[in-house]
Residue frames as qw, qx, qy, qz and C-alpha x, y, z in Angstrom:
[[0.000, 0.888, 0.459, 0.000, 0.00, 0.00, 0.00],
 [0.431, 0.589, -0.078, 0.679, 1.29, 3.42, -1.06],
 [0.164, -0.791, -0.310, 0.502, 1.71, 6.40, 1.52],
 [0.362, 0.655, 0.152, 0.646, 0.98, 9.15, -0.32],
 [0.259, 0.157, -0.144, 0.942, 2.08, 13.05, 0.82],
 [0.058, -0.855, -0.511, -0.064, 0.62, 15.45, 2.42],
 [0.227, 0.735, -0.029, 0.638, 0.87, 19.39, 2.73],
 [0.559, 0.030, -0.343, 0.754, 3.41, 21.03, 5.33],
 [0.105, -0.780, 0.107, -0.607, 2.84, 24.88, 7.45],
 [0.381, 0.117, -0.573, 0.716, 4.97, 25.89, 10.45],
 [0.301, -0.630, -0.668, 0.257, 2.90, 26.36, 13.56],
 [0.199, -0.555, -0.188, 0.786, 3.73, 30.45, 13.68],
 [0.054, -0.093, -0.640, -0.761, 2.90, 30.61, 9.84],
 [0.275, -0.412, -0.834, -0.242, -0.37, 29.27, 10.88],
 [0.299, -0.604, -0.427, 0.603, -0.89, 31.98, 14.08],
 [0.182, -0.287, 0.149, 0.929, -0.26, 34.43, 12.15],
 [0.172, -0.200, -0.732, -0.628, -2.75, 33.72, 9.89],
 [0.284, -0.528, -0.796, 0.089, -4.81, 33.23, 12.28],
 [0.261, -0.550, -0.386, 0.693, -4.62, 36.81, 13.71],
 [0.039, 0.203, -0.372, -0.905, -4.43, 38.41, 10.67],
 [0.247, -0.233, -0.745, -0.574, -8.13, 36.97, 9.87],
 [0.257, -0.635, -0.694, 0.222, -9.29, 38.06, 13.08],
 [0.128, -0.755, -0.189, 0.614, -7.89, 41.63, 12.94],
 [0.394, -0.008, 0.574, 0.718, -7.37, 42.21, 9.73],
 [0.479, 0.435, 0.477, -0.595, -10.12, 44.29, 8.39],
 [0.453, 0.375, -0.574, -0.570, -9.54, 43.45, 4.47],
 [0.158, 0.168, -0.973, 0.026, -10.18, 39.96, 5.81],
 [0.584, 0.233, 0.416, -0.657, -14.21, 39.18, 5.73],
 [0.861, 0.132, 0.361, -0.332, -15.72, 36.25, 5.73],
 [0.518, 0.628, -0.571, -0.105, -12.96, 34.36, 3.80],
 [0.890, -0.368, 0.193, 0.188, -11.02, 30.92, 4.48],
 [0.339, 0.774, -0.503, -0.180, -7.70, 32.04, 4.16],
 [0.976, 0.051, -0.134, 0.167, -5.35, 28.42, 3.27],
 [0.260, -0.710, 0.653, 0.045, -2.08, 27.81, 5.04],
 [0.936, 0.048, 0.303, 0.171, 0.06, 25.27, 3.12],
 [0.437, -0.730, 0.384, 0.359, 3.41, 25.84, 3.27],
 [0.471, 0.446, -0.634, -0.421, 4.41, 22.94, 0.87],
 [0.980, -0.085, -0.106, -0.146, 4.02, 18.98, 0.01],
 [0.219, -0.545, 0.792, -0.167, 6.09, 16.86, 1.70],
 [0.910, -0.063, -0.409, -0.004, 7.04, 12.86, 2.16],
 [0.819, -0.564, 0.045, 0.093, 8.51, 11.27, 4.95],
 [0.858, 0.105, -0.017, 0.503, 11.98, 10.90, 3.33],
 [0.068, 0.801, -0.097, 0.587, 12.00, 14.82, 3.07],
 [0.386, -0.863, 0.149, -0.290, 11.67, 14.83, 6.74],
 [0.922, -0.302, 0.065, 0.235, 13.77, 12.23, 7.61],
 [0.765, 0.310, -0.098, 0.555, 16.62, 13.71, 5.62],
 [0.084, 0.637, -0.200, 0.740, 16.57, 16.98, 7.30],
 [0.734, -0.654, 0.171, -0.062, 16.20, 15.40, 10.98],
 [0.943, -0.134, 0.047, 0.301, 19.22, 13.74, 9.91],
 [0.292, 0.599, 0.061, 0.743, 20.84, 16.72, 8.57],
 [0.183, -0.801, 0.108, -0.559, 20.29, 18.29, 11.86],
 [0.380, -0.684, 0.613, -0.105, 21.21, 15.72, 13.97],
 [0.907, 0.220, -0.289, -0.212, 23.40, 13.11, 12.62],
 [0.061, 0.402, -0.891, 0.201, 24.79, 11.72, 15.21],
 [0.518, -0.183, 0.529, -0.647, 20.94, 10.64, 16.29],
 [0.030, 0.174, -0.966, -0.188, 20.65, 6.48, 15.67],
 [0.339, 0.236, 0.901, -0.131, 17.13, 6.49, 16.36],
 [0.408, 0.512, -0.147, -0.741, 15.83, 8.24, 13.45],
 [0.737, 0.049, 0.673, -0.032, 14.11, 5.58, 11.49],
 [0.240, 0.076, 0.736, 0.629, 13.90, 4.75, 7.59],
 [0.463, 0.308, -0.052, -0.830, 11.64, 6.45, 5.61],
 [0.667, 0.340, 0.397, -0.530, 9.11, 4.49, 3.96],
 [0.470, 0.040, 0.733, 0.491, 9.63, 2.07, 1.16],
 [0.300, 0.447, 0.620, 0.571, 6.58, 2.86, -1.33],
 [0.013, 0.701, 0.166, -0.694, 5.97, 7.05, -0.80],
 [0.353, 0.331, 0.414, 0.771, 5.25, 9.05, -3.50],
 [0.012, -0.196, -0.118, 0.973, 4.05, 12.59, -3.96],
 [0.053, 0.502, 0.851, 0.142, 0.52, 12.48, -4.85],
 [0.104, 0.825, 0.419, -0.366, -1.16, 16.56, -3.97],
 [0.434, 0.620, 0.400, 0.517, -1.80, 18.98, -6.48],
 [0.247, 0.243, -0.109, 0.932, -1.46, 22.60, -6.13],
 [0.143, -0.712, -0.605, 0.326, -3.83, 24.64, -3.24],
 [0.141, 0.710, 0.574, 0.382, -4.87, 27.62, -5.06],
 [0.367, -0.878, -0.096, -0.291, -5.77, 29.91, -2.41],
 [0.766, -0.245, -0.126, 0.581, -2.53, 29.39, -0.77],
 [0.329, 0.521, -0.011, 0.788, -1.34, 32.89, -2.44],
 [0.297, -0.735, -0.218, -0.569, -3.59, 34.94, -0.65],
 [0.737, -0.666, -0.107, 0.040, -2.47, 33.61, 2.70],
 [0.712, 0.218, 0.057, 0.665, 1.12, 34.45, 1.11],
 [0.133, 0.546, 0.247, 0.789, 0.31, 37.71, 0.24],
 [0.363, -0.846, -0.026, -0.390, -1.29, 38.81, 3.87],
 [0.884, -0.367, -0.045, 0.285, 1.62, 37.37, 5.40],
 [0.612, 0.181, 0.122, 0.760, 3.80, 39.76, 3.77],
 [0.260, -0.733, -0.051, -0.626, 1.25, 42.96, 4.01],
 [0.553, -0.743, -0.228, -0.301, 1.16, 42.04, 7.81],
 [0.784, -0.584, 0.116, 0.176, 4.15, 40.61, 8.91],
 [0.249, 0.864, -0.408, -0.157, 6.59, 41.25, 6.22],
 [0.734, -0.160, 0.655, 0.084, 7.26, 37.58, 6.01],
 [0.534, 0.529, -0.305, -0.585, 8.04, 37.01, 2.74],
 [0.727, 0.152, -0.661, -0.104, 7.14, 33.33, 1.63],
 [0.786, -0.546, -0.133, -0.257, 6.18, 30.66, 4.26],
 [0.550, -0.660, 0.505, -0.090, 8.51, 29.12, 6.97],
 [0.583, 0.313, -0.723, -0.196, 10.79, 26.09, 5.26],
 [0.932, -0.139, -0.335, -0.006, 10.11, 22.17, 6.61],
 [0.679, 0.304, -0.316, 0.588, 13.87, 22.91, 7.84],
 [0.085, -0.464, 0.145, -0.870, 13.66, 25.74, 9.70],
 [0.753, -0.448, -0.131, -0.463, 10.40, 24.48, 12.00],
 [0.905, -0.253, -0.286, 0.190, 11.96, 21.00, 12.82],
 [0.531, 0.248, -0.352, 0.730, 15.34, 22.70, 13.57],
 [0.043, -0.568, 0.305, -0.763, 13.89, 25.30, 15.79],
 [0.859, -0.386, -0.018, -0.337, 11.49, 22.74, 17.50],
 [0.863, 0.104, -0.363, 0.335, 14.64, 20.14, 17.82],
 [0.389, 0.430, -0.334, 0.743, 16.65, 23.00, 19.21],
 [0.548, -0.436, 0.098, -0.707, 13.87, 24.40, 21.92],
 [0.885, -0.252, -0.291, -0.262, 13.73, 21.28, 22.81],
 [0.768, 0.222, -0.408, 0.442, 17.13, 20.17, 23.51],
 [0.116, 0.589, -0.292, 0.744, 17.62, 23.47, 25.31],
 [0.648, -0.536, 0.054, -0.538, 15.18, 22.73, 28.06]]
């Protein structure tokens, strides 16, 4: 059985969004879409391993994965008030998140 892919957004990408569609006033009655990008397991796995590779218990990625989602439309728009509001330009990368969660974590 395949595992197919699914679509990626950093938890502060997603807050943001979330404020900006409560206080936003250009923002009425809309669903705004947060989806960062598609992903597969191997993606993440390489970049846990890429961040820490000394850690042995990072497992194998999946044998049959494949990429399987099409493109979310409405994604722009949630681009575009992310930049009017926060001057973010373009979403958070897959990298970035795990590395900052990995790191927050460690610290504690």
């Amino acid at each position: 059985m395949a595992i197919l892919s699914a679509w990626f957004v950093d938890v502060v990408d997603t807050a943001r969004l979330h404020a900006i569609a409560l206080f936003c006033p250009t923002v009425r009655s809309e669903r705004v879409f947060a989806a960062a990008s598609p992903f597969v397991w191997e993606e993440v796995i390489q970049i846990l391993r890429k961040i820490q590779p000394d850690n042995q218990s990072i497992p194998e990625p999946p044998r049959d994965e494949r990429m399987t989602v099409g493109e979310v439309i409405p994604v722009a728009r949630a681009a575009k008030l992310l930049a009017e509001n926060f001057g973010q330009l373009g979403w958070t990368t897959m990298e970035t998140c795990l590395e900052g969660g990995i790191k927050k974590d460690s610290a504690k």
